[in-house]
C-alpha positions as CSV (number, residue, x, y, z in Angstrom):
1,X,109.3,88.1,151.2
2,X,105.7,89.7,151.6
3,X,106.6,93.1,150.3
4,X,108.0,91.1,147.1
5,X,104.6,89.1,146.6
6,X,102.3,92.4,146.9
7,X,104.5,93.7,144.3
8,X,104.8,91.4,142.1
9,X,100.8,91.4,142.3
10,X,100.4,94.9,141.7
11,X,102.6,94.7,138.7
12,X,100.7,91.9,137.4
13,X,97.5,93.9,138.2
14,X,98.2,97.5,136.5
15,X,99.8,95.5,133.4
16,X,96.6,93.5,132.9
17,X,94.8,96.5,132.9
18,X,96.8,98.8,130.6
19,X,96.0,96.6,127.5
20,X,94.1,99.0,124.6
21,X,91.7,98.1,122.7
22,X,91.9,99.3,118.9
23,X,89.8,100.6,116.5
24,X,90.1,99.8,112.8
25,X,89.7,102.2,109.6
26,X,90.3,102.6,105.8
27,X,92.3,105.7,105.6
28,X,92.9,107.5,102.2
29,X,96.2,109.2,101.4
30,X,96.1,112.7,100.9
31,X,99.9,113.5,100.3
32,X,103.5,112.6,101.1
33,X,106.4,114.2,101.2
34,X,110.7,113.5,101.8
35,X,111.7,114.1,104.8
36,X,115.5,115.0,105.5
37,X,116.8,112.1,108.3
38,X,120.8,113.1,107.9
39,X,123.4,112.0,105.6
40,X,121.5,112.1,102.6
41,X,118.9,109.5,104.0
42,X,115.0,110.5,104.2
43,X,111.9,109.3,105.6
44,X,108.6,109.5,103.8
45,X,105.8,111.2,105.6
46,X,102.3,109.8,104.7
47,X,99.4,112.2,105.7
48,X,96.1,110.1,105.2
49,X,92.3,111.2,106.5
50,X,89.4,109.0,107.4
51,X,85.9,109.1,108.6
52,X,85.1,108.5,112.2
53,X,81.7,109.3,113.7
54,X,80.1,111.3,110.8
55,X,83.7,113.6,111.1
56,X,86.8,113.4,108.9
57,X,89.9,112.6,111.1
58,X,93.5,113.4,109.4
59,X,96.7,111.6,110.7
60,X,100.2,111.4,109.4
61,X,103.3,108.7,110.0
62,X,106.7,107.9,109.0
63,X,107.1,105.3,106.9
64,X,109.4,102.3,108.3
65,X,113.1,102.6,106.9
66,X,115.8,105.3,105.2
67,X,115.6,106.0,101.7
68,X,117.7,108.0,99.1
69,X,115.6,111.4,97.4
70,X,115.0,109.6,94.4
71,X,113.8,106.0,95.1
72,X,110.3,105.0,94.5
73,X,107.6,105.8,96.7
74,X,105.9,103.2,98.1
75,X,102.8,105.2,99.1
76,X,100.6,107.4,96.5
77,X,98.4,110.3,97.1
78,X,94.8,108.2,96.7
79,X,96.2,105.1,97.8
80,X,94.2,103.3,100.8
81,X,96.1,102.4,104.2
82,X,94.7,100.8,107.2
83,X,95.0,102.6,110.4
84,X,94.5,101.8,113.8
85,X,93.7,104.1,117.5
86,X,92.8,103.8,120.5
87,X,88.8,103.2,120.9
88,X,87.3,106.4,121.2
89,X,90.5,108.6,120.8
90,X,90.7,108.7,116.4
91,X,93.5,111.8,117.5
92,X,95.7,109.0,118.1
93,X,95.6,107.3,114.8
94,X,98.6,105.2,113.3
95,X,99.6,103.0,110.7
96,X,98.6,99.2,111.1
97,X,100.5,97.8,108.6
98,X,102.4,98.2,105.3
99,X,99.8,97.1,103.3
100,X,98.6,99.5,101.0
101,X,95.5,99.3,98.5
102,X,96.6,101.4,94.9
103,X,93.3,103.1,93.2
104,X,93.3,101.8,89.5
105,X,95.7,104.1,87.9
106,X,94.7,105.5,83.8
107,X,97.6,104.8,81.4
């Protein structure tokens, strides 16, 4: 009965203490492209920089979901994302939601 109490405290312990905090940026999409996922399905692959610490950072992600070749893109090269990593570690930089900001577009 000890040896389950002093575990069940050390998991408790180490799972407290393995919660990240996140950082928070504006990212701009550079470019995307199809990716090939099998059976005539793709993925779209968003590569997007930012500016962390007077440097540029550049990232990339899949976006959620299969597509066919020609459906729309959701994402647009000069579009704005949000993107979130680990404090201190911008090499470990992911998509924080869907939401994307579209630059005004000329006709």
């Amino acid at each position: 009965m000890r040896k389950k109490n002093i575990f069940i405290i050390a998991f408790l312990l180490l799972s407290i203490g393995c919660k990240r905090e996140y950082e928070y940026r504006m990212a701009c999409i550079q470019r995307t492209a199809f990716v090939h996922w099998g059976c005539g399905n793709f993925k779209l692959r968003i590569f997007y920089e930012f500016e962390y610490n007077d440097s540029t950072c550049k990232g990339d992600d899949f976006t959620n979901g299969l597509y066919r070749i020609y459906a729309r893109k959701h994402y647009k090269e000069g579009d704005s994302l949000l993107v979130k990593f680990p404090k201190g570690k911008s090499n470990e930089s992911e998509r924080a939601n869907n939401i994307v900001k579209t630059k005004k577009r000329k006709l």
